[in-house]
C-alpha positions in Angstrom: 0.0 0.0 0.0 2.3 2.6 1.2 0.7 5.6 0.9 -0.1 5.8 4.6 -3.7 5.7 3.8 -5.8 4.3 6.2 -8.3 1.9 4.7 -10.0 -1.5 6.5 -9.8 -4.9 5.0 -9.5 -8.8 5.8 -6.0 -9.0 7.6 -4.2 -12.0 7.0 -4.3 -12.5 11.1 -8.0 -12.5 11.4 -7.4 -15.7 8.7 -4.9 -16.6 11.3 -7.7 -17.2 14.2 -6.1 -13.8 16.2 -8.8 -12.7 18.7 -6.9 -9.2 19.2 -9.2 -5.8 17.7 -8.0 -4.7 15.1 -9.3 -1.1 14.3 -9.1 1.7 17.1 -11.9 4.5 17.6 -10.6 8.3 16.3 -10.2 9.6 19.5 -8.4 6.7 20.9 -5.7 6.9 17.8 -6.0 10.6 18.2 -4.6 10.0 22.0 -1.9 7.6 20.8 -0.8 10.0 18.9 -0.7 13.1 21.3 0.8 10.3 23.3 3.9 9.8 21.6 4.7 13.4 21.6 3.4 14.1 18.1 0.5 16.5 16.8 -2.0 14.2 15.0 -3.1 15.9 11.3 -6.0 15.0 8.8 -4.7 15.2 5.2 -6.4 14.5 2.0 -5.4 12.2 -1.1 -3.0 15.1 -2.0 -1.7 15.2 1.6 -3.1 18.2 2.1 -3.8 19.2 5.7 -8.0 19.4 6.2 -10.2 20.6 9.1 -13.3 17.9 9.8 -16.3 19.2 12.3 -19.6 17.5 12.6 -20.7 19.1 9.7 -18.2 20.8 7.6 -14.8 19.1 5.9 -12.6 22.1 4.4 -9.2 21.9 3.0 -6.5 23.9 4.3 -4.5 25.6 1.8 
């Protein structure tokens, strides 16, 4: 893949029987983040950075 894009789909581990989750909520990978001393940044398919309320999504240029 490699374009740090975060998609879902069938890991080869769930084929492996692993009981483990595997997806984390938004604000639990937002806290991971934060966490390890990094500020955590939404960025389009052009990696550009974007703003996301409840209702709005707006690029920032």
């Amino acid at each position: 893949m490699g374009s740090g894009t975060a998609v879902r789909g069938t890991p080869a581990k769930a084929d492996a029987g692993a009981t483990t989750a595997q997806g984390l909520r938004r604000n639990e990978l937002l806290h991971l983040i934060r966490k390890a001393g990094r500020e955590p940044i939404e960025r389009d398919t052009l990696y550009r950075p974007v703003q996301r309320t409840e209702s709005t999504f707006t690029v920032l240029v």
